[in-house]
C-alpha positions, 0 to 999 in steps of 0.5 A: 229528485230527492225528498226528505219526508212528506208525500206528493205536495213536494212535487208540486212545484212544478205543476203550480208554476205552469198553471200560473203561467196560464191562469192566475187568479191571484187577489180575485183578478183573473189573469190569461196567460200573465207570464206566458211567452206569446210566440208559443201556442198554448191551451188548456181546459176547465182550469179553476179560477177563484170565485167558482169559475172554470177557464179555458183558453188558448193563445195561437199566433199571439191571440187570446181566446177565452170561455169562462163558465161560472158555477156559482154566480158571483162577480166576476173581475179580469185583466185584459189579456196582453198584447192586443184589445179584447172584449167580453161576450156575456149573453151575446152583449160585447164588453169593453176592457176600461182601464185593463179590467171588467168586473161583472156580475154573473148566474149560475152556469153562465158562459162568458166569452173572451176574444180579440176584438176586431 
């Protein structure tokens, strides 16, 4: 590599593609794994997403599995995560995906729960 100026934001390029492989959070939707090839097993831990959420997932044998914590309390929206039906687990109560995406409301250090549902 070779740089003209600047400091370590030029380095960037590569990290941020990866990241947006496996969490994007682009337009306050929460994507998993968007552009991720799912015969590779993937995962990653307290990546932050918008709205003060941290993420952590993985993907093994072509299933998502996913614990969203929220730090703030705010509304939470995410895409179902491809190839397959999932739920959403908040205080023990499942959640279907309608159309793709569920939007909810959530407190402060809530655990929320991502699986394939069975």
């Amino acid at each position: 590599f070779r740089f003209g100026g600047g400091g370590i934001e030029n380095c960037a390029a590569i990290p941020a593609a990866v990241n947006e492989m496996l969490l994007q959070s682009y337009e306050n939707i929460i994507r998993l794994f968007p552009t991720w090839n799912f015969s590779h097993n993937a995962s990653y831990r307290n990546l932050r997403a918008y709205g003060a959420f941290l993420v952590s997932a993985e993907v093994v044998n072509g299933v998502v599995s996913a614990e969203i914590v929220s730090e703030k309390g705010s509304v939470l929206k995410i895409c179902e995560p491809k190839y397959g039906k999932y739920i959403l687990i908040k205080k023990e109560m499942p959640s279907y995906f309608n159309d793709g995406i569920i939007t909810i409301q959530t407190e402060p250090g809530e655990h929320i729960i991502i699986r394939k549902a069975e």
